[in-house]
N, C-alpha and C positions, 0 to 999 in steps of 0.2 A: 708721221710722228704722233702717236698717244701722249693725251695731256689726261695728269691725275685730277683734276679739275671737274672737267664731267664724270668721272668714274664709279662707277658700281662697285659693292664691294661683297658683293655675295658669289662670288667666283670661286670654286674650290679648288685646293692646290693639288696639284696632277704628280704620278710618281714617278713615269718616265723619265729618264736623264738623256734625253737627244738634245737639251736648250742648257745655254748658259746665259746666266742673269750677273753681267758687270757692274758690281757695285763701285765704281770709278772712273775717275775721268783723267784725261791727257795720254802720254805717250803709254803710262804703264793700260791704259786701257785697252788701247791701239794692240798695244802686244801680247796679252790674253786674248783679246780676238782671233789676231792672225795664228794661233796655233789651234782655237777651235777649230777655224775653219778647216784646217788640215786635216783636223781628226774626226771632219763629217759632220761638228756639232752647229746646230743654229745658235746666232749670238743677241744676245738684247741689253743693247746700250741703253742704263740710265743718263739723264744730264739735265743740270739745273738751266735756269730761262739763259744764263748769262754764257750757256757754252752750246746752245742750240741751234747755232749754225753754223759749228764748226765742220770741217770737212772728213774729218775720222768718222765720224758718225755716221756717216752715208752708205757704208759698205757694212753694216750691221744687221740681219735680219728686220730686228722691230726697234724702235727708239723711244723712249719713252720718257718725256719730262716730268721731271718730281719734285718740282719748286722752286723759290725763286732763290736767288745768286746766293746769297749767305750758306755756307755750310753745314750749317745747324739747321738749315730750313731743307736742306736736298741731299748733301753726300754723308752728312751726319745722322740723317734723319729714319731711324729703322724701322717705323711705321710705313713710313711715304716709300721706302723700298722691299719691304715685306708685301703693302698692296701689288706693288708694281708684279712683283716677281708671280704673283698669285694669279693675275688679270691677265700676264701673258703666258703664264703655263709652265714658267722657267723648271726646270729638274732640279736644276744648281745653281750658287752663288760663289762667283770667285769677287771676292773682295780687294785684289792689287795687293797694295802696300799703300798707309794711311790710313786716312779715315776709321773705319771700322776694321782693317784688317787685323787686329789684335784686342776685339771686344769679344769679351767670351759671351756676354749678354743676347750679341748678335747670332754668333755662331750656333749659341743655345737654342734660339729663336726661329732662323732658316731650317735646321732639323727640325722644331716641335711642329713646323708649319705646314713640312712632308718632302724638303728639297734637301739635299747635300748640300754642306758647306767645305769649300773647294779651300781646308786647311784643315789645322787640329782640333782638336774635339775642346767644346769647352773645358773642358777639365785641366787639359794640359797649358792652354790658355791661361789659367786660372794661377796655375801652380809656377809656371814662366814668368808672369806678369808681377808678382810679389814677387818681390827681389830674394828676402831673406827665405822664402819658400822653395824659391830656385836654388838660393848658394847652399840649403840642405839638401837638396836633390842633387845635386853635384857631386856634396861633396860624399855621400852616398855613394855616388855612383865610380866615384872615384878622381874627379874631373879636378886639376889642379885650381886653387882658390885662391885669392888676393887672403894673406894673414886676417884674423878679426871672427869674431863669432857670430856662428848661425842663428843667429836669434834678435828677436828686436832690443833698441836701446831702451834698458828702465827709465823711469821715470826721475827716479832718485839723481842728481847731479853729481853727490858724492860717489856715486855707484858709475855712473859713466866716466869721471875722472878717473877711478881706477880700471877700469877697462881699456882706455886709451893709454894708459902710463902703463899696461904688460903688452900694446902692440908695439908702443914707443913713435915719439912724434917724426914726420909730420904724419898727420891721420884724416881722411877724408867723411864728413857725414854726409848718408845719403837717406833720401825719400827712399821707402819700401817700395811706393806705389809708382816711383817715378822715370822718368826713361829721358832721352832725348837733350841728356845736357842739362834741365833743370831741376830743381830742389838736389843741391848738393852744393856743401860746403868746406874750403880746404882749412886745416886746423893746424896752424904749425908750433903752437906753446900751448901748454896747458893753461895761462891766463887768459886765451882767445876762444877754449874750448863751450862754456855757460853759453856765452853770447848764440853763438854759432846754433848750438843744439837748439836754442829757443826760436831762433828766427828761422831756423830750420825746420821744424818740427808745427811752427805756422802757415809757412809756406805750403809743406807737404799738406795741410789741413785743407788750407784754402783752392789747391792746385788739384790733388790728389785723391781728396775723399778721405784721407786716413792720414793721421800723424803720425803714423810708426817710422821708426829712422833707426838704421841699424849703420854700424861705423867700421871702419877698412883700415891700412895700411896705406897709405899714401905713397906710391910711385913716381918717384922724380924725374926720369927719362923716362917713361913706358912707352914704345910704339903698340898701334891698334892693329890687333893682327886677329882677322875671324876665320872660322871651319864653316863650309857651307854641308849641310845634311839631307838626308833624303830616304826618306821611311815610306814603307806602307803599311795595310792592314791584316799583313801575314806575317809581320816577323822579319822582314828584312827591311836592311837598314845599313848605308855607306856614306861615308863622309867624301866630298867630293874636290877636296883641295883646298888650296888657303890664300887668303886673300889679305893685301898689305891695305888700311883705310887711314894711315896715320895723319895724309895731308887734312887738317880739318882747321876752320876757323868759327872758335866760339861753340864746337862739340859737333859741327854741321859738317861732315865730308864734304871732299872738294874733289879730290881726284885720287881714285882708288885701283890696285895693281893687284894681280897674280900671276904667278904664284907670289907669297911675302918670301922677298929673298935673306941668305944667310940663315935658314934657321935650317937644322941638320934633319933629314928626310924621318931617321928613327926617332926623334925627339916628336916631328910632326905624328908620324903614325902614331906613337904611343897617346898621343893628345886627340887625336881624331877619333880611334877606336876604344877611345873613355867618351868620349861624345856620341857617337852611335850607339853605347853600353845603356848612357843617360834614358835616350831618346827610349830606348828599349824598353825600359824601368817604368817610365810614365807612360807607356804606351802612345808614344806621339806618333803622328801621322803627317806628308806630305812633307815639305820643306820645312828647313828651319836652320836660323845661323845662331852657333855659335860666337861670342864677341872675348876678345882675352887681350889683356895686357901684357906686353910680352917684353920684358928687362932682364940682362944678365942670360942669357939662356933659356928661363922657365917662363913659363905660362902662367898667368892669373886668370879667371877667367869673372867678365861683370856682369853677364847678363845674355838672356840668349833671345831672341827675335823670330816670334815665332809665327811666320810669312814670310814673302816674298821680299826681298830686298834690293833695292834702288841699281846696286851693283852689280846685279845678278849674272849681268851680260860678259864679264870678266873672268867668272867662274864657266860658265858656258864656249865662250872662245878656245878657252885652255883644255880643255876638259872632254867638249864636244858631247854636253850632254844637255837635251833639252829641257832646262830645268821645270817650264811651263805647260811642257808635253807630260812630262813626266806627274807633274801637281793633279793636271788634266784624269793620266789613268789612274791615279792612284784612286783617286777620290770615284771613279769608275768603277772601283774595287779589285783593279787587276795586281796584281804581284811586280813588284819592280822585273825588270827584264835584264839588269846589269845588277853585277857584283862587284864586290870593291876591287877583287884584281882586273875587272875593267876598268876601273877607273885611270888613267894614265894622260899625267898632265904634260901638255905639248906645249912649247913656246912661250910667251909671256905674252900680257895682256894689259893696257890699260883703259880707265874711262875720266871722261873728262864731264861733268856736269856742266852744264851750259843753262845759265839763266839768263832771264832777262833783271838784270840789274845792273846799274852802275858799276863799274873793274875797279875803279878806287873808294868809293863811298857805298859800295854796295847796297846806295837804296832800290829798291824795286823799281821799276821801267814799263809798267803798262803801257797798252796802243796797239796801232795800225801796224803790224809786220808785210810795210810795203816790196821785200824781195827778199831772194832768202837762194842761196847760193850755198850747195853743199860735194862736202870731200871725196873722191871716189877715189878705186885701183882696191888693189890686192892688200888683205887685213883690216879694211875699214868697215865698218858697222855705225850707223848713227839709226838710235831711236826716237824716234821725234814726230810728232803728230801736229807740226805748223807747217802751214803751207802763207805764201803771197798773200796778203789777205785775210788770215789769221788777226783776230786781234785779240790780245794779252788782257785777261781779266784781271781785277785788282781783286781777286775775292780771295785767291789760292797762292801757295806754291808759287814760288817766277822759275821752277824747273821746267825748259821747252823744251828740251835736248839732250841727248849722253852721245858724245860721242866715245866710240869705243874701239881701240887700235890691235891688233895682234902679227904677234911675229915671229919670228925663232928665237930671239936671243931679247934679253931687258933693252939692248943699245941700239939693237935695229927697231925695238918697238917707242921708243923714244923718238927716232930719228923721224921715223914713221909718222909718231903725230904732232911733232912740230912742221911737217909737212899739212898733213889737214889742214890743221887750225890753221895754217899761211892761208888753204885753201877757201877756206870756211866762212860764209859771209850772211849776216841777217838786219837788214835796214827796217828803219822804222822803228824801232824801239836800241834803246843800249843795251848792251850782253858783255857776259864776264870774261868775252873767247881772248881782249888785251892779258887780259888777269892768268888765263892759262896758257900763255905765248909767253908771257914771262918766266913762269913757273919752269916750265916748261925746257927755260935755260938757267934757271940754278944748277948751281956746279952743286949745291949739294943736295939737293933730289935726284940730279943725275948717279951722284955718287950709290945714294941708293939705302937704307935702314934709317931715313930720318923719324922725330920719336913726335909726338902728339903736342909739343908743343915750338915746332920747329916754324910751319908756317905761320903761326899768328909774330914768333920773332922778325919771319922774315918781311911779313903786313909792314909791322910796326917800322922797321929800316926803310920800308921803302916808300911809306909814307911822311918820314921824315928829308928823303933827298928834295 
């Protein structure tokens, strides 16, 4: 293992793409690996002090530590990973999902430096990551929009009062700059509106870098329903199916499904192939999900995520396309090799996120992972980079696991993984697997179109028995 410590830094960056340089760590690291290596490429796992003896790491080419446990000092840190990648000769930079996988700064940076970066161009980054830059790129492109205008909220109070009084309440404000569930505020009277915009418009300041806030239509059922994509650098570009993410608590997915059932296949294609249109228009590259609210029939769409996604493996089961092979050539500069009439969705699909936290109090659970006991047979998939002996940092994420089921039908894929999870066992620390054994028997998850704010209802019930 290389330590940035004694390092030199007069190493110049090499142009060959035979190496990939993993900017990340845990399971999503683990599985940008294993599809290098299929594809012949040498892999070079970064990892901070606190994840350096982890056993993923071992079957990586070169390893390279780039500081210590805090985030900002190692997975956040674009200097300490820019050397790294330069010291070991990296071609490329796949970034996962997190950390930097949606810093144009970054992306900007691994190109000026002489390596690809294994996503979109900053540009597109750039243009995705503004909210109100994207819903005009949409709605451009044609992509259906949650009600509300493309443009940031004025400054004037009397001016957004009326803005919100021709969407009509209730009305949601949100951070321009913001993603992830925060800086956004729901507005259901126009007496609550001042308040809201200010303390919202702070937040965005202090969270975000920019107080711009532009404001929506407020959906009172919506389920979360996203389009996964897939571009390269010639012009092609297919949508590759849809994925149901409504179970979430607190804006966090919990347990994510495809295909999104009930919604009529023409209504889908019409929504997908305004998403590959989009993608077209910005010229994007590589993956990238679409995320849309989906009430009464139609699509809204909030925001699109432009990387790799946590869920990926759901879209992949169904689908049978390697989404990470696929990121792998593109950024190789090869032409996709499939067209949208290959795309054809088999079976259903879920995934179960497995942390290590608390099932009822969901505090985090670091420690010793003294055994760890996992689900096998036909349909099962788990991604997970713990082994025995594993121990759970307090620095990161308490995501250790997905499991991921697939089947022919939504009920034999249910049946499926309430079978796992019976099977499923990880000592030494608590994990959420109670949490998704319950779930798991709701009569109405089984039922099937629950909306984004069904499980925090059914939290709350079941922390009051």
């Amino acid at each position: 293992m290389m330590d940035l410590s004694a390092a030199k830094t007069e190493t110049s960056p090499p142009q060959a793409f035979d190496s990939v340089l993993i900017a990340n760590r845990g399971e999503i690291a683990l599985r940008v690996q294993r599809a290098c290596r299929e594809l012949g490429l040498k892999t070079i796992m970064i990892c901070s002090e606190a994840d350096r003896d982890a056993d993923y790491l071992r079957s990586a080419d070169t390893t390279i530590c780039i500081g210590p446990a805090s985030p900002g000092q190692s997975y956040l840190n674009k200097a300490a990973i820019l050397l790294a990648m330069r010291l070991t000769g990296a071609g490329a930079v796949h970034p996962g999902y997190g950390f930097l996988s949606e810093s144009a700064a970054f992306s900007e940076a691994v190109e000026e430096a002489g390596a690809v970066f294994i996503g979109p161009s900053a540009d597109a980054i750039r243009t995705m990551g503004d909210k109100i830059a994207a819903k005009k790129a949409m709605m451009e492109a044609g992509v259906p929009c949650v009600p509300g205008p493309d443009s940031a909220l004025p400054e004037d109070l009397a001016e957004v009062r009326k803005i919100a009084a021709e969407i009509g309440y209730p009305v949601i404000v949100k951070a321009a700059g913001g993603g992830g569930g925060r800086g956004m505020r729901v507005v259901r009277d126009e007496a609550s509106l001042s308040d809201a915009v200010l303390v919202t418009r702070e937040e965005a300041r202090r969270a975000f870098g920019t107080p711009e806030l532009y404001i929506e239509k407020f959906l009172q059922h919506p389920r979360h329903v996203e389009i996964q994509v897939l571009c390269d650098n010639h012009g092609g570009a297919v949508w590759v199916g849809l994925r149901d993410c409504s179970m979430q608590r607190r804006h966090q997915k919990i347990v994510e499904e495809g295909p999104a059932i009930g919604i009529p296949p023409d209504v889908a294609a019409f929504v997908g192939n305004r998403c590959v249109e989009a993608c077209r228009q910005i010229g994007y590259r590589g993956v990238g999900t679409f995320e849309f609210l989906y009430e009464d029939g139609e699509f809204y769409f909030i925001e699109m995520n432009t990387r790799l996604q946590v869920e990926h493996p759901v879209t992949e089961m169904t689908s049978g396309v390697d989404l990470v092979r696929q990121q792998l050539l593109v950024a190789l500069g090869q032409p996709l090799d499939i067209t949208q009439a290959d795309v054809v969705c088999n079976g259903h699909s879920i995934e179960c996120r497995i942390n290590a936290e608390d099932p009822y109090n969901f505090t985090p659970s670091p420690g010793l992972i003294t055994g760890v006991q996992l689900p096998g047979g036909p349909g099962i998939r788990i991604d997970t980079h713990v082994t025995a002996g594993y121990r759970v940092p307090t620095h990161y994420d308490s995501l250790i696991a997905k499991l991921i089921v697939h089947a022919p039908t939504r009920e034999q894929a249910i049946i499926r993984m309430r079978r796992a999870l019976a099977e499923m066992q990880i000592d030494g620390v608590s994990t959420n697997l109670q949490l998704h054994r319950e779930i798991l028997d709701d009569p109405a998850f089984a039922e099937g179109g629950t909306d984004i704010h069904h499980l925090e209802h059914w939290l709350a019930a079941r922390g009051a028995k």
